[in-house]
C-alpha positions as CSV (number, residue, x, y, z in Angstrom):
1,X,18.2,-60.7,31.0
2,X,20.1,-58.7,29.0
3,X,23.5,-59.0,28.0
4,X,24.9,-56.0,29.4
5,X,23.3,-56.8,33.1
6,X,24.9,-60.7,32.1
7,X,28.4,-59.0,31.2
8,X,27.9,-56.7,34.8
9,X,27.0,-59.9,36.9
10,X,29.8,-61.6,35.5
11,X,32.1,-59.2,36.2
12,X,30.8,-59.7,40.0
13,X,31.6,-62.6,39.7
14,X,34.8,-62.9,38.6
15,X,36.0,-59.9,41.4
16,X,36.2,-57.4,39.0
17,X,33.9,-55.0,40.7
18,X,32.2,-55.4,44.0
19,X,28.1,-56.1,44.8
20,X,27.7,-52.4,45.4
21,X,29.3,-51.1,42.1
22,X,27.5,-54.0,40.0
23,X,24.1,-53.4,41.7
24,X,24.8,-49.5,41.1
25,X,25.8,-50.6,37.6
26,X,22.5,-52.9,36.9
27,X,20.4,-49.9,38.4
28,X,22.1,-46.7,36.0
29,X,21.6,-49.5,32.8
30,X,18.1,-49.8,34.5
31,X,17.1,-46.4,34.6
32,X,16.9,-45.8,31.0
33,X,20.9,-44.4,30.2
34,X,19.7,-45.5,26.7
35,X,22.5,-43.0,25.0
36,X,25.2,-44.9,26.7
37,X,26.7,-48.3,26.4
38,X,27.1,-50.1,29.8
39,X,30.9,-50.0,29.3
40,X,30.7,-46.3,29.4
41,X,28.5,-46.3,32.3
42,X,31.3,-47.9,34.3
43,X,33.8,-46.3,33.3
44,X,31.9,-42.7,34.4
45,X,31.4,-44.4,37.7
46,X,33.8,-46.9,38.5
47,X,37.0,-46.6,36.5
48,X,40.0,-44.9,38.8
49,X,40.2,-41.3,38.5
50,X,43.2,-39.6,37.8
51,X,44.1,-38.9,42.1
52,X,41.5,-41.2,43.1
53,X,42.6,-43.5,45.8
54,X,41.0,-46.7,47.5
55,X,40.9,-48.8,50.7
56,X,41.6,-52.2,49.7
57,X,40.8,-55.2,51.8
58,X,41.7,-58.5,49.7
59,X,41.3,-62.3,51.3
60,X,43.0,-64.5,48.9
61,X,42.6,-68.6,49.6
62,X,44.6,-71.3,47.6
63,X,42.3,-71.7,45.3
64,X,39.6,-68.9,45.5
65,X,38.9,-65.2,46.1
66,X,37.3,-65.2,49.4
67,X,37.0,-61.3,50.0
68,X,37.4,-58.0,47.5
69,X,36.5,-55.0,48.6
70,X,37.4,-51.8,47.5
71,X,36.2,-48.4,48.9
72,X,36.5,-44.9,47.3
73,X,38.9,-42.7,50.4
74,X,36.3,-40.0,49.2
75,X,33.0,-42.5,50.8
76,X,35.3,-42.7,54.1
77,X,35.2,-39.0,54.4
78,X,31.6,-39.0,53.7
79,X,30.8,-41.6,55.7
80,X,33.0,-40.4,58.7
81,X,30.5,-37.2,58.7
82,X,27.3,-39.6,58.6
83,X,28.7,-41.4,61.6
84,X,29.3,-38.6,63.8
85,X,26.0,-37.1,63.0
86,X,24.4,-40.9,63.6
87,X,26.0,-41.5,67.4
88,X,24.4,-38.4,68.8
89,X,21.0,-40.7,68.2
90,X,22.6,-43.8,70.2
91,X,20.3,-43.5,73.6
92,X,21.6,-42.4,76.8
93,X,21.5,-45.5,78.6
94,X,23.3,-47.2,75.1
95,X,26.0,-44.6,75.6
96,X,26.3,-45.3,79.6
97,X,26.7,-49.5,78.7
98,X,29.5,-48.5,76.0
99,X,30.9,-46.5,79.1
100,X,31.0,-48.8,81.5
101,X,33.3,-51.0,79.0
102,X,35.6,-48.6,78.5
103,X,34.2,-47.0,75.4
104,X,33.3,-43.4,75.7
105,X,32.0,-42.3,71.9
106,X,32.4,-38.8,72.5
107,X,36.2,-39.5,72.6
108,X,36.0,-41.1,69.2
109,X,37.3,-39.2,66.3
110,X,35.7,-40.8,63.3
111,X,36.6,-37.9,60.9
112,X,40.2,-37.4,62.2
113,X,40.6,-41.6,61.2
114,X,39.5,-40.9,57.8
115,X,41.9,-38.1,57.3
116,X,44.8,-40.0,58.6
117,X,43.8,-42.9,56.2
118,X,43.0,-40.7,52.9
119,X,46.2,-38.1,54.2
120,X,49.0,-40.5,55.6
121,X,48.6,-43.9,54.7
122,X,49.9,-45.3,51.4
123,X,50.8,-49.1,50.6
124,X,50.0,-52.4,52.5
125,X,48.8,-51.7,56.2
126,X,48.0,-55.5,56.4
127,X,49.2,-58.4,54.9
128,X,48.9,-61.7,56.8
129,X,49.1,-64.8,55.5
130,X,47.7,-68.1,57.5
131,X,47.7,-72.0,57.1
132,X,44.2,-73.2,57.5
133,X,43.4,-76.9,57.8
134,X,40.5,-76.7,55.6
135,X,40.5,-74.2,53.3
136,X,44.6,-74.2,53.1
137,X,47.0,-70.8,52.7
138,X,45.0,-67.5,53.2
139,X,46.4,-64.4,52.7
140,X,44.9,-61.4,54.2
141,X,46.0,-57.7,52.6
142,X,44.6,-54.4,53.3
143,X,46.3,-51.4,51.6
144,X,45.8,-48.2,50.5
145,X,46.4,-47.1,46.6
């Protein structure tokens, strides 16, 4: 293997980016981006951009990094669109269950959520911390940055 896939699953390793951006790193260094280094291959597609911001969703234990995930506010958008597009193929009689609990998806407003994230929220919106028997302190934080 070589060492700039090594240096990418490392740095998966270590929390530095998450599975998607490595495997999106491993697959640009795979498709032949012979000009560039891998370093420059992240930063073109994983380094903040100036106005950029994330949704952040950390799960610290005592002693390890249980959860790091960060997501683009920009995918949110797109992936608010993709959703609304996806539920008008959830069958009818699908759609009369969810109704029956109390869920009506017609009356759900994917793409107004993502604005109020990328337009309103700013900071922690989360941050919980917990005593666990096993595993100890755990500290829960999602924010927006």
């Amino acid at each position: 293997m070589s060492s700039e896939k090594m240096k990418i699953l490392e740095m998966v390793q270590e929390g530095k980016l998450t599975a998607v951006e490595g495997l999106d790193l491993l697959k640009a260094v795979d498709e032949g981006n012979s000009n560039k280094t891998s370093s420059q291959i992240f930063e073109q597609n994983f380094v903040k951009k100036e106005g950029e911001r994330f949704l952040r969703v950390r799960v610290q234990g005592e002693k390890t990094l249980k959860v790091n995930v960060n997501v683009p506010l920009t995918l949110i958008r797109s992936a608010s669109k993709l959703v609304v597009y996806a539920m008008s193929f959830v069958p009818a009689d699908k759609k009369a269950e969810l109704e029956k609990k109390g869920l009506d998806l017609t009356d759900l407003d994917i793409e107004g959520l993502a604005r109020i994230i990328d337009e309103s929220l700013d900071g922690k919106i989360v941050d919980v911390e917990v005593a666990d028997p096993e595993e100890g302190r755990i500290k829960v934080e999602v924010y927006v940055e």
